[in-house]
C-alpha positions in Angstrom: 0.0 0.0 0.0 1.6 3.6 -0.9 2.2 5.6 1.2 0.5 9.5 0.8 3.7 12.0 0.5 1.8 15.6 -0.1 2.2 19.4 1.7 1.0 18.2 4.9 4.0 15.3 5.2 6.2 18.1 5.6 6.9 19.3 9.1 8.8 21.9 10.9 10.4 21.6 13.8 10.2 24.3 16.2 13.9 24.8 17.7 13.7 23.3 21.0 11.5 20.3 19.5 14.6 19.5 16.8 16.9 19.3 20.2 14.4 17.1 22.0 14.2 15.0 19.1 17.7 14.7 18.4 20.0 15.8 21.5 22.6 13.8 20.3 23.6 16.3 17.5 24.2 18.3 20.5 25.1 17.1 23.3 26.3 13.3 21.8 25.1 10.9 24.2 22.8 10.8 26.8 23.4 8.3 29.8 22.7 8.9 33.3 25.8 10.3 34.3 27.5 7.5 35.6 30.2 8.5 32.8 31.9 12.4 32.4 31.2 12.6 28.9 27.4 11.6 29.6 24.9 14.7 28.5 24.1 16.3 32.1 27.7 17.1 32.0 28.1 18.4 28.6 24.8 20.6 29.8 26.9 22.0 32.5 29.9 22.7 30.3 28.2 24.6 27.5 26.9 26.9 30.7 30.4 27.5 32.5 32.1 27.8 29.1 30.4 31.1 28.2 31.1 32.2 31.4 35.0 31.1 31.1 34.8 33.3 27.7 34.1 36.4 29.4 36.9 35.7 31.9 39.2 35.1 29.4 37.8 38.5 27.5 39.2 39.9 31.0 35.6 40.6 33.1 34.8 38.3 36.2 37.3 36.6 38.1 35.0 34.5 40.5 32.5 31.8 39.0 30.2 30.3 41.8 29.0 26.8 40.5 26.2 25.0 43.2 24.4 21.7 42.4 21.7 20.9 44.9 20.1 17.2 44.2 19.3 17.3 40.5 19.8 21.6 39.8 22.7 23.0 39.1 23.5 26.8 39.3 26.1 28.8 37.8 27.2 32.5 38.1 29.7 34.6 37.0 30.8 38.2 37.2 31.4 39.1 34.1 29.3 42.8 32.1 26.0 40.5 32.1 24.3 39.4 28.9 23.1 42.6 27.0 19.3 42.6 28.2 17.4 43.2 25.5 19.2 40.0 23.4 18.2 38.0 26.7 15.9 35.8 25.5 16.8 35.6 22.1 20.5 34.2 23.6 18.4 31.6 25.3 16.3 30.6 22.7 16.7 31.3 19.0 19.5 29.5 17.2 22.2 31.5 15.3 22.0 33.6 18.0 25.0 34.9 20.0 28.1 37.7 20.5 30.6 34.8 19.3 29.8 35.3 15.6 31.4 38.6 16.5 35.1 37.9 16.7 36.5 41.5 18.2 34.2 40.4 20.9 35.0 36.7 21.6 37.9 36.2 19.7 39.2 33.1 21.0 35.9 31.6 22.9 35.1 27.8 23.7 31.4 28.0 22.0 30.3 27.5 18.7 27.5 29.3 16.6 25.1 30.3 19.6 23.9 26.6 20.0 24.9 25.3 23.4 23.0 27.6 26.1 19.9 26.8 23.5 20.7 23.0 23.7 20.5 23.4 27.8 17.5 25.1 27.5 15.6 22.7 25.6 16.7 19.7 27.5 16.0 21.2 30.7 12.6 21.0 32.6 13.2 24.3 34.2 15.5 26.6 33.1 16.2 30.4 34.4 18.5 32.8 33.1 19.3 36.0 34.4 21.6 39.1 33.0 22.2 41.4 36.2 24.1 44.2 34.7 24.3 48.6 35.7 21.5 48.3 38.5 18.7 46.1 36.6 18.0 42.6 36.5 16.5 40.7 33.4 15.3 37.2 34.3 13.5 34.6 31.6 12.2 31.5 32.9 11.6 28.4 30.5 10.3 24.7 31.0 11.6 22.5 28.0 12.7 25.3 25.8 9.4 27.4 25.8 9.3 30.9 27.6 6.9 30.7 30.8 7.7 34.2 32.3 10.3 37.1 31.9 10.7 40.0 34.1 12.8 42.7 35.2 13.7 44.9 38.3 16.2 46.8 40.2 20.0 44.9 41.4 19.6 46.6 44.4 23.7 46.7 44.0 24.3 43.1 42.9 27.6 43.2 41.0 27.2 42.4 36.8 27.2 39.1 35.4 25.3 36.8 34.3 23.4 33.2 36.4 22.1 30.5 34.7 19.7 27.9 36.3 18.7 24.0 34.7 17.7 21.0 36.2 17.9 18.2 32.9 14.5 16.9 32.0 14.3 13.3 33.4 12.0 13.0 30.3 14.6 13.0 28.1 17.6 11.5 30.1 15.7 8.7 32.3 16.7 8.4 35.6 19.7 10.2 36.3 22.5 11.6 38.9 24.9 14.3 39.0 28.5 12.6 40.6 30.2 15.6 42.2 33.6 14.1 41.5 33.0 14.4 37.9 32.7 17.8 38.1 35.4 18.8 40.5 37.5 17.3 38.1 36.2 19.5 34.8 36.7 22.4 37.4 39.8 22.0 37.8 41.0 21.8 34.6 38.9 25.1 34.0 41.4 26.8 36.7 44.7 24.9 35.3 43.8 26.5 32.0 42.8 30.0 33.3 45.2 30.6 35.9 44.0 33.0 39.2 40.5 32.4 38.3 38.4 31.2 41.1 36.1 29.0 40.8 34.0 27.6 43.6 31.8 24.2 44.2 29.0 24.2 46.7 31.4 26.2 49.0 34.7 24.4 48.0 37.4 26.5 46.2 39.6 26.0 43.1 42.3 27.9 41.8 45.8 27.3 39.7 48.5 29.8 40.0 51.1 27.3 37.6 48.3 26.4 34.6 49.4 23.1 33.2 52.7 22.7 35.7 49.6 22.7 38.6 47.8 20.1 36.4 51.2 17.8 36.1 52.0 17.9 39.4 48.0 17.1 40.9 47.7 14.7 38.2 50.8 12.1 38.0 50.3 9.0 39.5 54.7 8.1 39.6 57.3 10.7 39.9 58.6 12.3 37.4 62.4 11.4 36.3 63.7 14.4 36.2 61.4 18.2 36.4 58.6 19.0 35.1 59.3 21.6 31.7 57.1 24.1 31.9 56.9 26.0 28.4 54.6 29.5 28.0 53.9 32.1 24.5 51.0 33.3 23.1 48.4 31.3 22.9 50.3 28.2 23.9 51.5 26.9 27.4 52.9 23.0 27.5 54.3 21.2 30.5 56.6 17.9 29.8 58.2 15.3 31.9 58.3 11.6 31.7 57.0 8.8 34.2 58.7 5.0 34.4 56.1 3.2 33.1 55.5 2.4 29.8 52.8 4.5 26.9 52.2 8.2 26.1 49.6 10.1 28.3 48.7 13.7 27.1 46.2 16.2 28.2 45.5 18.6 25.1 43.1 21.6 25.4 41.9 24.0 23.1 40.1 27.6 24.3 39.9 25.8 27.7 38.2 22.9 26.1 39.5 19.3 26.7 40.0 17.9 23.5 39.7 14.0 25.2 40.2 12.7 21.8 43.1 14.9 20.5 43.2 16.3 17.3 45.2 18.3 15.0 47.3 20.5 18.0 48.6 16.9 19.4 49.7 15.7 16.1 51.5 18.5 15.3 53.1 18.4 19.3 53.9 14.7 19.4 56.1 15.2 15.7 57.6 18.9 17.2 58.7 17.1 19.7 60.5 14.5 18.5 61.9 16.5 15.4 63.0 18.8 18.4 64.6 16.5 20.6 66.3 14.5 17.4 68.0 18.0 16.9 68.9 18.8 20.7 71.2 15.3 20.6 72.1 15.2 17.0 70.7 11.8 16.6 68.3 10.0 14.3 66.1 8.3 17.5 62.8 6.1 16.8 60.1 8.3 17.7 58.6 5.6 20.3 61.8 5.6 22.1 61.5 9.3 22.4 58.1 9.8 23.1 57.3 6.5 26.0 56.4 7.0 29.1 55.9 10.6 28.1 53.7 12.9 30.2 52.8 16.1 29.0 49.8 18.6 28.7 49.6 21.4 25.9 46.9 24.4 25.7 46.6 26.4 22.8 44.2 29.6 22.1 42.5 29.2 18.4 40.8 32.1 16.4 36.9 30.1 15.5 37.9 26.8 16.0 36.9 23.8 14.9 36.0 21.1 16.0 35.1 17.4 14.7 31.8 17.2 16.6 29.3 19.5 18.9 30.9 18.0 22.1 34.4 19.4 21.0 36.6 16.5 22.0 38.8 16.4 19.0 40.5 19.4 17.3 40.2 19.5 13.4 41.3 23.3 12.6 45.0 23.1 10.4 45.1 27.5 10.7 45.3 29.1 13.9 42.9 31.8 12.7 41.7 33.3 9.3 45.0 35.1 9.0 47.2 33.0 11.1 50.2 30.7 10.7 49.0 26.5 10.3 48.5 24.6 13.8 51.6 22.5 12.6 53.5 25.2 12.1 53.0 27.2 15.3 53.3 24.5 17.6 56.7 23.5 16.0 58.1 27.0 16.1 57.2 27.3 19.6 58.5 23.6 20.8 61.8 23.6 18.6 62.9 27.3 20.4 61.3 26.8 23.7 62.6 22.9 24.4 65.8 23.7 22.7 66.6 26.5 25.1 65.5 25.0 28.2 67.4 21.9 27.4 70.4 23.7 26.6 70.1 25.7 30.1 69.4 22.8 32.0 72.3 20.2 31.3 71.6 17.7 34.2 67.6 17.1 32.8 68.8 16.6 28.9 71.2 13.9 30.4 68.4 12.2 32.5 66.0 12.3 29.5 68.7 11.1 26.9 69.6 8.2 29.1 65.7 7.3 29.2 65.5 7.3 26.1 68.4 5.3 25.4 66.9 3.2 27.7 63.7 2.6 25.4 65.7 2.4 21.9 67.3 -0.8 24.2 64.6 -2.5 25.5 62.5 -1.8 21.7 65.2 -3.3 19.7 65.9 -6.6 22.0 61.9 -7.2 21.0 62.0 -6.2 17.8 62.7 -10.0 16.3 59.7 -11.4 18.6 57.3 -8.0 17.7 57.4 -8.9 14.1 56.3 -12.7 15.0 53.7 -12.0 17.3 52.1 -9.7 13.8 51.6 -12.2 12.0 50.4 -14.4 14.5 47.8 -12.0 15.1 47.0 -11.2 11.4 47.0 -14.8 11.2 44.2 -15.4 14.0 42.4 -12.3 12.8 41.8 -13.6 9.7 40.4 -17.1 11.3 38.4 -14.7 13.5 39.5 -16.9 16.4 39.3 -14.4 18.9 37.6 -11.7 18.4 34.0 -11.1 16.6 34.4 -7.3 15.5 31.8 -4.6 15.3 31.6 -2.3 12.3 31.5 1.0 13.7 34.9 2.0 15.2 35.7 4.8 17.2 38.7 6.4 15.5 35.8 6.7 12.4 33.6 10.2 12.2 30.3 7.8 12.0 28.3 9.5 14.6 28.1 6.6 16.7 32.1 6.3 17.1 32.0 7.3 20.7 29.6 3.9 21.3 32.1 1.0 20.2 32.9 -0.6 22.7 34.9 -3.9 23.5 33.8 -6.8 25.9 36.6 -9.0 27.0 35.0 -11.8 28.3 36.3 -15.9 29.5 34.6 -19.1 28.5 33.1 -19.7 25.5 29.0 -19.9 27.1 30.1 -16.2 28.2 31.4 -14.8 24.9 29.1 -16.8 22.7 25.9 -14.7 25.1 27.5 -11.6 24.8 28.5 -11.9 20.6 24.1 -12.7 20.3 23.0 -10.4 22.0 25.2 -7.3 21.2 24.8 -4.5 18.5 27.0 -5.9 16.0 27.2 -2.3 14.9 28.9 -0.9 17.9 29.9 -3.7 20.0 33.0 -6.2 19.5 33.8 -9.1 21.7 36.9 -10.7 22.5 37.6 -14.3 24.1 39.9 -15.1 26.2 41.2 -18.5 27.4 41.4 -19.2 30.6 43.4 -16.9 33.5 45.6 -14.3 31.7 49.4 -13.8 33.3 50.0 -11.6 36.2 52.1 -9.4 34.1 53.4 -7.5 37.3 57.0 -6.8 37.3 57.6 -8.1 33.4 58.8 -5.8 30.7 56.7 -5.3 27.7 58.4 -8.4 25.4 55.6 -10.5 27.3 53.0 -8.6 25.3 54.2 -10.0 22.6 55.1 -13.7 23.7 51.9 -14.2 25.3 49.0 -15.1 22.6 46.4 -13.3 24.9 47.8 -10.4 25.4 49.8 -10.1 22.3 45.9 -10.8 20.5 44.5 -8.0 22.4 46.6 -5.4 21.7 46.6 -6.1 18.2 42.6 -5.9 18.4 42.7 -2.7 20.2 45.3 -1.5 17.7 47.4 0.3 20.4 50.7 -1.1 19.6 52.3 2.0 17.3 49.7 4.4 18.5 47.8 5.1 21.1 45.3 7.6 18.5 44.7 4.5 16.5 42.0 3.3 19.3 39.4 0.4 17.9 37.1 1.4 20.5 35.7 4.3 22.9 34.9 1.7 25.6 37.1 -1.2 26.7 34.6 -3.2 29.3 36.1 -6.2 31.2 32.8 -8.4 31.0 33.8 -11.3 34.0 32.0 -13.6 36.2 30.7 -12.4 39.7 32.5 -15.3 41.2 36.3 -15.5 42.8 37.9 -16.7 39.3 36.0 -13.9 37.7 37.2 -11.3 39.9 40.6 -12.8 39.9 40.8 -12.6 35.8 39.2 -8.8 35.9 42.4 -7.8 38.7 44.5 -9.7 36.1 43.4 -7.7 33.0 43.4 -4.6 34.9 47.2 -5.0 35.8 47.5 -5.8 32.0 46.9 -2.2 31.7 48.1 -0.7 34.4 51.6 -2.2 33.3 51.8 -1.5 30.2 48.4 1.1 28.7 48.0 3.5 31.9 46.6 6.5 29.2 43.8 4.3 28.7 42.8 4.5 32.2 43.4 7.4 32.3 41.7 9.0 29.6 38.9 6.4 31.0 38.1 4.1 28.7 38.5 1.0 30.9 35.2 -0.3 32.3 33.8 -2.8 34.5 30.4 -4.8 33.4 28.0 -5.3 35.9 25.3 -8.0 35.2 22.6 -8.7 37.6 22.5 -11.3 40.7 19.0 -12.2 40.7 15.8 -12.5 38.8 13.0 -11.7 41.0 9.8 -12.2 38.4 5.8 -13.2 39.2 3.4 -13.8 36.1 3.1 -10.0 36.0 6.7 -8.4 36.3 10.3 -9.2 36.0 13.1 -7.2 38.0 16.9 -7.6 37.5 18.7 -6.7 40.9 22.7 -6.2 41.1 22.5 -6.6 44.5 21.0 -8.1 47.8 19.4 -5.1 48.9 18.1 -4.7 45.1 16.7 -8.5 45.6 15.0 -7.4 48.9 13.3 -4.4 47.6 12.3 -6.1 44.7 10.3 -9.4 46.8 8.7 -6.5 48.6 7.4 -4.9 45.3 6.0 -8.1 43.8 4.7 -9.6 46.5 4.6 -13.2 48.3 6.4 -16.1 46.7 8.3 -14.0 43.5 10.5 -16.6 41.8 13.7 -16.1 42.4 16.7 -16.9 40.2 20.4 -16.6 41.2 23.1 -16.2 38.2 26.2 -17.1 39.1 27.6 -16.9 35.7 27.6 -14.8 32.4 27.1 -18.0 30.8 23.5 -18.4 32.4 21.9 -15.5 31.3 20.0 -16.5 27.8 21.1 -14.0 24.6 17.1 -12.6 24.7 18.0 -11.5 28.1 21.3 -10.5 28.5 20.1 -7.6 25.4 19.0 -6.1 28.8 22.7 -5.6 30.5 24.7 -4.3 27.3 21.8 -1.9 25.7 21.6 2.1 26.2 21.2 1.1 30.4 24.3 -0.8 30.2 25.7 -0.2 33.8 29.4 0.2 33.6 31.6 1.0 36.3 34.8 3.5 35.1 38.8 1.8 36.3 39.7 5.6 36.9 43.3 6.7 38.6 43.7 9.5 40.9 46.7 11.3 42.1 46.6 9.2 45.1 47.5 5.6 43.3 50.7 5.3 43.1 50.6 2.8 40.0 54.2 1.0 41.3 52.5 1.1 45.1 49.6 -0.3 44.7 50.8 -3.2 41.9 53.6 -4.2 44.6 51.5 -4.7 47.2 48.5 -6.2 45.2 50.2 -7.9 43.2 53.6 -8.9 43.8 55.0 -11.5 45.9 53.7 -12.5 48.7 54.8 -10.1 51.4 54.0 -10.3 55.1 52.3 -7.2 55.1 50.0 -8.4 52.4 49.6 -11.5 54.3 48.7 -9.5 57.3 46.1 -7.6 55.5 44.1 -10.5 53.8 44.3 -12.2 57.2 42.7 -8.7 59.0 40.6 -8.2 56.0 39.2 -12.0 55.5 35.0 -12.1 56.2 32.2 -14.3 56.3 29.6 -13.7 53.8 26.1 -15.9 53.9 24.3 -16.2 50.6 20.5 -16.2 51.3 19.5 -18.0 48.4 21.5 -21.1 48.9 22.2 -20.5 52.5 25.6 -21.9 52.1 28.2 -19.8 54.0 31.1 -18.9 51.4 34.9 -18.0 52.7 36.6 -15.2 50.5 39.9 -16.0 49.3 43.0 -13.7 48.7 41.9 -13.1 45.3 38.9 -12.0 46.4 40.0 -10.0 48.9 42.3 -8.6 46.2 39.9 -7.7 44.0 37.1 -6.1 46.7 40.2 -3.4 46.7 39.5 -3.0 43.2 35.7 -2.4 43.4 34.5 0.7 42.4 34.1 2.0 45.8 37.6 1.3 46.4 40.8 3.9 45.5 42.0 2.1 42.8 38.6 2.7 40.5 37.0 5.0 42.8 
């Protein structure tokens, strides 16, 4: 039957309706802020970055930021939106002062759009321009104006406060994690040093930019000082750690390009080309640039960027009329570097023997490195272990930042994962039984062992870390002590050897449900006892209940339900506290009396109420309860 196609199938979106319809043009993904680049966040961001503009623009140096259950309040003290343009800011696209580049010259924003996009996805939404004695104040609920009014400061200083709680509607059930956003304060106030910002009462503020950021943010000392480099428009901080990888922190306009872009290419090249120079030597660039740790910033005239969220840099020119990206970054790095490693005598020696160090260590591999790709190529082609996805994330499909990786053990596991994922998104790989405690080995085992050696060929992270398959990397384990011992296993893996991926967190733990408590009438998944409790009391008298005590027992049909959109994932994050050497010594290492000490103070009783069966934790266990998420390791 055809289908009628005249005037009246064509429809027009009002703006806020587009947004609603399609927040992911904006604000990429949604989720329910268990993640920082879920939307809530991204909401807050687009707010604070208008106000970082104007301090950058030289008006305001305080920013007051409070988040009270599921509101969040910002405001700044900068001249105050011009009042008149207040609602049209708020609510009409392509409307905005940073079209206007004598005004904004060098802002975060883009087009007008983001305060629009909060607007829209917020269920109430209040925005206020205080500025020379009057007040202007628009209220909105989901994008549509409710009231607007004006009246006297009553000498309340300029600026501008902005209001939104996010529309449950639209994002589901949902929390704001306050760690999350101390964390994108702070790099605010590393970027825009003596600018204070302040958190429910808490304050921040960097006098050092990106030397602050270094020092708060290493989790091993540094082998020799940190090299702090500032010009126009560009500040970089360098050092290197003892472990193995490159770990960066790139920003543009105060924005944290997460996935790079065109500035860190044309940084990672200046500064090998520089440091090739400095020692008159032909070095590998890997032996120059591992276990490099450094952070650059750079101020760019309209920039742009490879997607609404801004996480990856794709401007070549540093302005209309400005020299390329490439070419300022290297002018800057080849004098700057050069001078300070001319001046400094005893850090060019400790960095030349590291990386003497590196060009040692890569060429006794080199021989086994070339085996282990083939062998890789060669089970890639079988498609032995891994069962790929489509959609990868170093690809500008606009589902890139959804690929994701499950590793999972045991074939019932894998084979329940690979039905029921979205073979457009999500790749699985298999392991075979317990991986190697790689603690304390150097990084010829990546290549000797088939598992490991496998999986960094699938994650394609050998040459480059930029080269990521996939956004998410989610250990996918059973809830049991062999489980937990293989997910402390993998996570040493990359500890060891890929620290930038936690890091730049894209190391997850799956979490899969307990118990099934269903009756004729309703079925509830519960990832906990408490869960299980509450969810007999909601279904009433004899539910039936159904313990999983392995990936492998869930059916395809259901497991759809743990790996869709309300896939709960639990972030392997580092902070400056975990000493990566520390922790792996004591957790993993040999076993020393102190560890001994601890499991035996640490050891508890735990009585399953399903099969009333009283189950002793082992060490492992033990280990791996330090690694939960409410531990300091992923915490």
């Amino acid at each position: 039957m055809s289908v009628g196609y005249s005037e009246d199938s064509i429809k027009t979106l009002e703006w806020q309706e587009h947004i609603r319809k399609r927040p992911g043009m904006y604000i990429g993904k949604l989720g329910d802020g268990s993640q920082p680049d879920d939307g809530i966040y991204i909401l807050l961001k687009e707010v604070v970055d208008n106000s970082i503009d104007e301090f950058m623009m030289g008006n305001g140096k305080r920013i007051d930021i409070t988040l009270s259950d599921k509101t969040v309040s910002i405001r700044d003290f900068g001249r105050g939106i011009p009042q008149g343009k207040l609602i049209d800011v708020a609510s009409k696209m392509n409307t905005g002062a940073k079209y206007d580049s004598k005004v904004f010259k060098k802002s975060v924003g883009l087009n007008g759009v983001g305060i629009k996009a909060v607007n829209a996805l917020s269920k109430n939404f209040v925005i206020k321009s205080i500025r020379e004695g009057l007040t202007k104040e628009a209220e909105f609920a989901a994008g549509i104006l409710v009231n607007d009014k004006e009246y006297p400061s009553n000498g309340e200083a300029n600026g501008t406060f902005v209001q939104f709680t996010p529309d449950d509607s639209v994002f589901g059930s949902y929390s704001f994690q306050e760690e999350y956003i101390e964390a994108m304060i702070r790099n605010y106030t590393y970027l825009n040093t003596n600018l204070t910002i302040t958190f429910n009462g808490k304050e921040f503020i960097s006098k050092n930019g990106l030397l602050d950021l270094l020092n708060e943010n290493m989790t091993t000392e540094p082998l020799y000082p940190i090299i702090h480099l500032k010009g126009d428009d560009i500040e970089v901080a360098i050092t290197h750690g003892s472990g193995y990888g490159e770990d960066y922190y790139t920003f543009v306009n105060g924005q944290h390009t997460t996935q790079g872009g065109t500035h860190l290419t044309a940084f990672r090249e200046a500064y090998v080309k520089t440091i090739r120079e400095f020692y008159k030597k032909d070095f590998d660039p890997s032996d120059i640039r591992t276990s490099v740790i450094a952070a650059i910033s750079i101020k760019v005239e309209d920039p742009v960027f490879e997607s609404q969220t801004k996480t990856k840099l794709g401007s070549k020119d540093m302005g209309p009329n400005g020299p390329s990206v490439r070419q300022f970054i290297g002018d800057f790095v080849k004098e700057k570097l050069d001078n300070y490693l001319h001046r400094h005598s005893e850090t060019a020696q400790i960095l030349l023997q590291k990386i003497l160090e590196s060009e040692k260590e890569r060429k006794a591999i080199s021989g086994i490195k070339k085996i282990a790709r083939e062998r890789a190529k060669k089970a890639s082609l079988h498609n032995r272990k891994l069962r790929d996805c489509r959609i990868h994330y170093n690809s500008k499909d606009p589902r890139a930042h959804e690929s994701t990786l499950f590793i999972t053990e045991g074939d019932s596991a894998s084979g329940s994962i690979t039905k029921s994922r979205d073979v457009n998104t999500q790749a699985v790989f298999s392991l075979r039984g317990k991986p190697l405690n790689t603690y304390g080995l150097t990084k010829k085992i990546v290549y000797e062992n088939e598992e490991f050696n496998l999986l960094q060929a699938a994650l394609d992270i050998e040459e480059d870390m930029e080269n990521l398959r996939y956004n998410r990397i989610v250990i996918a384990t059973d809830a049991d002590v062999d489980g937990m011992h293989i997910r402390l296993l993998l996570i040493t893996f990359f500890l060891q050897f890929f620290p930038e991926l936690i890091r730049q967190e894209h190391l997850f733990i799956l979490q899969t449900p307990l118990f099934r408590v269903r009756n004729k009438k309703k079925t509830i998944y519960c990832y906990s006892p408490e869960e299980r409790e509450r969810a007999i009391a909601e279904l009433g008298p004899n539910p039936e209940i159904t313990r999983f005590k392995g990936l492998g027992e869930i059916s395809p049909d259901e497991f759809k339900n743990f790996i869709g959109p309300d896939m709960r994932l639990d972030p392997v994050r580092l902070t400056k506290e975990d000493q990566i050497h520390d922790l792996l010594e004591f957790y993993m290492g040999k076993n020393t009396p102190d560890r001994q000490d601890f499991i035996i103070n640490n050891l508890r009783i735990e009585e399953d109420i399903i099969d009333e069966e009283p189950a002793t934790k082992t060490p492992e266990a033990d280990m791996e309860e330090l690694t939960s998420p409410n531990k300091s390791l992923v915490a």
